[in-house]
C-alpha positions in Angstrom: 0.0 0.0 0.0 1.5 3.5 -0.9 0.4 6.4 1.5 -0.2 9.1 0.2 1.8 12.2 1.3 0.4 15.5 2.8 -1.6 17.9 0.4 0.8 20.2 1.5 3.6 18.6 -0.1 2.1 19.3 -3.4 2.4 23.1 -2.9 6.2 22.4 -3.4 8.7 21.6 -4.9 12.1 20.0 -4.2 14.7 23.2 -3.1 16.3 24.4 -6.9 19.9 23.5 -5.2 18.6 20.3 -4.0 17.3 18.9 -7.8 20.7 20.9 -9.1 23.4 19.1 -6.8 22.4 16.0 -8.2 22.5 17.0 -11.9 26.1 18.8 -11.0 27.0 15.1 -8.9 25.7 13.0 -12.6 28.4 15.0 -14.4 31.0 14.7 -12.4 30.2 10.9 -12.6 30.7 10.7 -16.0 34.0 12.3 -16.1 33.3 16.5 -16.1 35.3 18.0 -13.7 32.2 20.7 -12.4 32.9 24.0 -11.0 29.9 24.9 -8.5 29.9 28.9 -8.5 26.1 28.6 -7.0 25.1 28.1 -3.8 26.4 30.8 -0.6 28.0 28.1 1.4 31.0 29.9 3.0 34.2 28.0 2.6 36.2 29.4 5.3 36.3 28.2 8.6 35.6 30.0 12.1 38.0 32.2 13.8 40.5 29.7 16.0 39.5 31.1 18.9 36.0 30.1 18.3 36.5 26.6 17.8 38.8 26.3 20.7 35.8 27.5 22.6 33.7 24.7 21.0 36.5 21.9 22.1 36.8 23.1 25.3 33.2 23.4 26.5 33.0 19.9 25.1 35.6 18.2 27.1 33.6 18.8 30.3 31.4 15.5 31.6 28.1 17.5 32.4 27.2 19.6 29.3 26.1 16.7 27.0 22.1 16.9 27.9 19.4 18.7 26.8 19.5 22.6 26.5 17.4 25.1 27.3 14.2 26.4 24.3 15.9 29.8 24.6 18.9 29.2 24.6 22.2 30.1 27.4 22.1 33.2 29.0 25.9 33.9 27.4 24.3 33.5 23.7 21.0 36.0 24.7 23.4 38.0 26.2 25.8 37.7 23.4 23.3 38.4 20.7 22.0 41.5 22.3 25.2 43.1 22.7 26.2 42.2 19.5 22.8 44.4 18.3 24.2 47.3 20.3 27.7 47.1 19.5 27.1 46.6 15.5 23.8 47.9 15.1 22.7 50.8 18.0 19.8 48.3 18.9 18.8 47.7 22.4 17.4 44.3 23.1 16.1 42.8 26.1 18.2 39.4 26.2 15.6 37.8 28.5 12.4 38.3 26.2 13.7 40.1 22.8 15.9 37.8 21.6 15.4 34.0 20.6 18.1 31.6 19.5 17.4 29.4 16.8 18.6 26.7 14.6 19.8 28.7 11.8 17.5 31.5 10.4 15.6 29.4 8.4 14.4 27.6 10.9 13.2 30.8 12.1 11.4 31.5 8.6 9.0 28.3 9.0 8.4 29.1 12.8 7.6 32.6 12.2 4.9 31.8 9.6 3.1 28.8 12.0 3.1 31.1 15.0 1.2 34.1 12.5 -0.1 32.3 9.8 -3.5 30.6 9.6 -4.5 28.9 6.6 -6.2 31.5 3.8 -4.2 34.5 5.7 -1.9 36.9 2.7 2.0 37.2 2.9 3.9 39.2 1.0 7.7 37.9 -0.6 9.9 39.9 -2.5 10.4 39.5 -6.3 13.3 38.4 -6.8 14.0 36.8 -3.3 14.6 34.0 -1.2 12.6 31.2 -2.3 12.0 29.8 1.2 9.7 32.6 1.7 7.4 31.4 -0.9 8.0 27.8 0.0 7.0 28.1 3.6 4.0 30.2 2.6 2.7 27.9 0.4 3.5 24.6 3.2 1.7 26.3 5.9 -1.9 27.2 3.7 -0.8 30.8 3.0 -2.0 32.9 0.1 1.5 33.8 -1.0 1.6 37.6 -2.9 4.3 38.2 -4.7 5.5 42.1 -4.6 8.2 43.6 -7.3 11.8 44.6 -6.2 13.1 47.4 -9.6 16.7 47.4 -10.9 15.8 51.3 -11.4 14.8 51.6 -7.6 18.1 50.0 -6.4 16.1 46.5 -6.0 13.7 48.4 -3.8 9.8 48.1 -3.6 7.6 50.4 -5.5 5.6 51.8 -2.6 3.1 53.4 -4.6 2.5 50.1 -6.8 2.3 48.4 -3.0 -0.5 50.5 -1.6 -3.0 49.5 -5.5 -2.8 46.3 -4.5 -5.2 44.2 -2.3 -3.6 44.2 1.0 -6.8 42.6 2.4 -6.3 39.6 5.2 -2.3 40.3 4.4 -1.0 39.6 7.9 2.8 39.3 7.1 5.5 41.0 4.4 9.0 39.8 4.5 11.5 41.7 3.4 15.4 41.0 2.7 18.4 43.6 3.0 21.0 43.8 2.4 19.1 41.7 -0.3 19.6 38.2 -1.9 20.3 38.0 -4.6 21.0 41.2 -5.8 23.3 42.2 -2.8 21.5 45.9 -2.6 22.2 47.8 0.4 19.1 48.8 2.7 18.9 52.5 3.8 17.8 54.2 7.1 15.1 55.6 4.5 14.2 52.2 3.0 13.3 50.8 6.7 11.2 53.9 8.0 9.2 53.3 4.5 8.9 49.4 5.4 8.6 49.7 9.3 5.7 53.3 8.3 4.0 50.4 5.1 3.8 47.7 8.2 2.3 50.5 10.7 -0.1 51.9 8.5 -1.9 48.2 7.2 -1.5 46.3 10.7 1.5 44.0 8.4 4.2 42.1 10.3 7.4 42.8 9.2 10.2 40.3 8.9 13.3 41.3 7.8 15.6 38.8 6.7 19.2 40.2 7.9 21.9 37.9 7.0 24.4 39.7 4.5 24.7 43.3 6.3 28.1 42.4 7.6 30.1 41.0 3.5 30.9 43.6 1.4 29.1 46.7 3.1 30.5 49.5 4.7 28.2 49.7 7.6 25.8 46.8 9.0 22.4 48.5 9.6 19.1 46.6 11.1 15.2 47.9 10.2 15.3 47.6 14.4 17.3 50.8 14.8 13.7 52.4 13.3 12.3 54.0 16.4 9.1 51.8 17.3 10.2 49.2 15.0 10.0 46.2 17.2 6.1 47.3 18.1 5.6 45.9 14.0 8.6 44.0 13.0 10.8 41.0 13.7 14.4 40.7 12.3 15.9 37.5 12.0 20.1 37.4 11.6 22.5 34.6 11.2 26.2 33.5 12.2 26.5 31.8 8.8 27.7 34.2 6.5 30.2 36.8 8.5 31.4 34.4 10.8 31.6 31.3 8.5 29.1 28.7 10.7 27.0 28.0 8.1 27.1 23.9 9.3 26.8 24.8 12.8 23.1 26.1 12.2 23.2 29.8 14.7 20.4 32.1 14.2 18.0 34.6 16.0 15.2 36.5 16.2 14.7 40.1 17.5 11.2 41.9 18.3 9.4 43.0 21.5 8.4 40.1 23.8 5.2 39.5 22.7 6.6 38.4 19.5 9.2 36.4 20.5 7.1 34.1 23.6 5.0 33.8 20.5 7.3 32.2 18.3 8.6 30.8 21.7 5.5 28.6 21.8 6.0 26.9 17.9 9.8 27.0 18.4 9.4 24.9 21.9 7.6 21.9 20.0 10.0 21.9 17.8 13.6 21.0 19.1 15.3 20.4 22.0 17.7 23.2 22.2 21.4 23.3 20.4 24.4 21.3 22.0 25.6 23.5 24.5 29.0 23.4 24.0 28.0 25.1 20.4 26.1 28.0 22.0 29.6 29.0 23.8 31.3 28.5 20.7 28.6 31.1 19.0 28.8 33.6 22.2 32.6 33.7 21.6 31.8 34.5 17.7 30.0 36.9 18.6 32.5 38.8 20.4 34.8 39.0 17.4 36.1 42.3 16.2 35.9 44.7 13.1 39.7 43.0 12.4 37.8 40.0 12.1 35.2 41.2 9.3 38.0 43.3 7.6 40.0 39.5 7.1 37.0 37.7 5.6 35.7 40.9 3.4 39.7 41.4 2.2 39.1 37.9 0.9 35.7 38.2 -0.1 37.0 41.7 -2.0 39.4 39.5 -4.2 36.9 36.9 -5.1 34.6 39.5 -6.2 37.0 40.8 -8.8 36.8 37.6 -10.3 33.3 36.9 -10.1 33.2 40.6 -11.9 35.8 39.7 -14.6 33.4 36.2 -15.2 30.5 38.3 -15.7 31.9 40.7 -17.9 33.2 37.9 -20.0 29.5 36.7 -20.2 28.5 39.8 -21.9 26.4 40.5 -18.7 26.1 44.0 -17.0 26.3 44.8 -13.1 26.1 47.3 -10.2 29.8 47.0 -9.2 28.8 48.4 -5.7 26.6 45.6 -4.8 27.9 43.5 -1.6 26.9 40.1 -0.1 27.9 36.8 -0.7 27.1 36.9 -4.3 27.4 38.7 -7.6 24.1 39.7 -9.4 24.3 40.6 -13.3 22.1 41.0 -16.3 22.5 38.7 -19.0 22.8 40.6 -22.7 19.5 40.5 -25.2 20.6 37.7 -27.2 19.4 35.6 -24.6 16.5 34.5 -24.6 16.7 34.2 -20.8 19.6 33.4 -18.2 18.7 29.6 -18.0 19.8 29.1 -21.4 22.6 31.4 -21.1 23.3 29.2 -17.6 23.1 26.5 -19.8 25.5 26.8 -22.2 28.4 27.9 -20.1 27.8 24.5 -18.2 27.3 22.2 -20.8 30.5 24.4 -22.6 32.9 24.8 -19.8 31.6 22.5 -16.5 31.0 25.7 -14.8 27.7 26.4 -13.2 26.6 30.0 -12.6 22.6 30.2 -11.0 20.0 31.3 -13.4 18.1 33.9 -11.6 14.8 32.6 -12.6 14.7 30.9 -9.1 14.1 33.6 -7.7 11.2 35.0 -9.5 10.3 36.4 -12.2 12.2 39.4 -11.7 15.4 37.7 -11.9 15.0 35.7 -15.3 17.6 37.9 -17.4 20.0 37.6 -14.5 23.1 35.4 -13.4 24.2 34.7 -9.9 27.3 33.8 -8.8 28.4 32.9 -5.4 31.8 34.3 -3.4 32.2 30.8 -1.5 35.2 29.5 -3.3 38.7 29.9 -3.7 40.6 32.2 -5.7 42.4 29.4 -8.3 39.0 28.2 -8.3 37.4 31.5 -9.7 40.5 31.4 -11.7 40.0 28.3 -13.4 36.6 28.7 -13.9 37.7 32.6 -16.0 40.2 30.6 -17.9 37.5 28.3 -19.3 35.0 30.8 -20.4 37.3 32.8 -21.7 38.0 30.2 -23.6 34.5 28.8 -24.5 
């Protein structure tokens, strides 16, 4: 007898990167030696000091059991004053902050908690496509909203306030953005926090890249009254290279968070503690620290830049992030094809932007999360294409 899965399950698909590895892994098989320029998987490790922590904690006989729902107090702790040393935000570490097992965890928790089944949310075009995913696996009726090249990959506010915001009960947002590594401004959050205010919308911001390739990390929580309409979620994968050791978080006022509290506490069992010391250590890290990984992150860039070019694609060379976001030329007929071709050509994958919505079908992406002879090699072969 075959059960039959979920109804659910048929409002998704397998993740793109998911489906893709296996494509990439069928090649290799067969003898093509693949370069993976596509997914944001940082490839350097944490600082020294951070894994010591880790090794240390672990060596002790009584810190093997199960953790607390929210977390140590030395991670709230740490995670607040990170927001206040970083960002200017003040957060309660008792009630305002909530550890979690990676940020997308926090994605699918924040939609159960708010979410009932018919309820409107609102994901970016192009954006994370998680957002929609979730959405669609918890019963949502998932609007998409436009993100403009011409508007610096920002929403058109006046094109959001014709539409039918009616039962809309959440609008996640994502700056610095993926894919397109725009910046946010202090303007761009008073609009967002003002949009959420003004139509009784919860606001989740998505806040994983401020920290790679931008000047200054900023957070839509440093908007005065922010946290009365918004949550931010933030992660220790990207700027301090734990992407396999799972560390996120969530910020809001307290009513948020013991909300989320209550899906999150059904949910797991809490983080091996000798990991949440490891993170709290991360956390206290310095700007010498960022300055190492951007300086390395800077280099790969101008490689990534020098790939696109080659492409015949066109960029914003002061986009940031973990990725490099370009325009494929007319004689495309889209960037799949052009994605296509340089694969099937050179063994080189670059992401077609189409995953991310419609708004990114003329655009390549490439990821910073490799090596420089590895960006090298992969410019020698289209060059040579």
């Amino acid at each position: 007898m075959i059960i039959s899965p979920a109804k659910r399950i048929g409002s998704v698909q397998e993740y793109y990167f998911s489906r893709n590895n296996r494509r990439l892994d069928a090649m290799r098989k067969s003898g093509v030696d693949v370069i993976n320029l596509g997914i944001g998987s940082p490839d350097m490790p944490p600082h020294a000091d951070v894994i010591e922590a880790l090794a240390e904690e672990a060596k002790k006989p009584n810190v093997h059991g199960y953790q607390s729902y929210v977390g140590i107090p030395e991670l709230r702790e740490g995670y607040a004053k990170w927001y206040k040393e970083w960002y200017g935000v003040e957060l309660n570490p008792a009630n305002e902050v909530l550890p979690l097992i990676g940020s997308k965890e926090g994605i699918m928790h924040i939609m159960m908690t708010f979410i009932d089944e018919g309820d409107g949310v609102l994901v970016p075009d192009p954006g994370y496509p998680t957002y929609s995913s979730v959405a669609n696996l918890v019963g949502a009726r998932t609007i998409k909203y436009k993100l403009y090249e011409h508007l610096g990959w920002q929403p058109d506010f006046d094109e959001l306030e014709k539409m039918d915001l009616s039962g809309v009960k959440i609008m996640w947002t994502n700056y610095p953005n993926m894919p397109t590594g725009a910046p946010a401004t202090m303007e761009l959050y008073q609009k967002i926090v003002d949009f959420g205010r003004k139509h009784n919308i919860l606001i989740c911001n998505d806040n994983p890249y401020s920290f790679i390739l931008h000047e200054k990390p900023i957070s839509l929580l440093s908007i005065e009254g922010a946290k009365d309409v918004a949550i931010e979620l933030n992660s220790m994968s990207k700027a301090h290279n734990m992407a396999g050791w799972r560390f996120g978080m969530a910020a809001s006022n307290s009513e948020i968070i013991n909300a989320v509290l209550k899906v999150k506490s059904n949910m797991d069992s809490g983080v091996f503690r000798p990991m949440q010391v490891a993170a709290a250590k991360a956390l206290t890290l310095d700007k010498e620290w960022f300055d190492t990984i951007n300086k390395e992150y800077r280099e790969r860039q101008k490689y990534a830049f020098e790939i696109m070019r080659t492409l015949g694609c066109t960029f914003d060379e002061k986009q940031g992030g973990l990725f490099v976001w370009a325009r494929v030329a007319d004689k495309w007929k889209c960037a799949e094809e052009q994605s296509d071709e340089v694969l099937n050509k050179t063994g080189v994958f670059v992401t077609p932007g189409f995953i991310f919505g419609s708004q990114g079908e003329r655009f390549l992406r490439i990821s910073l999360c490799a090596k420089v002879p590895v960006f090298q090699e992969a410019l020698r072969r289209i060059q040579n294409m």
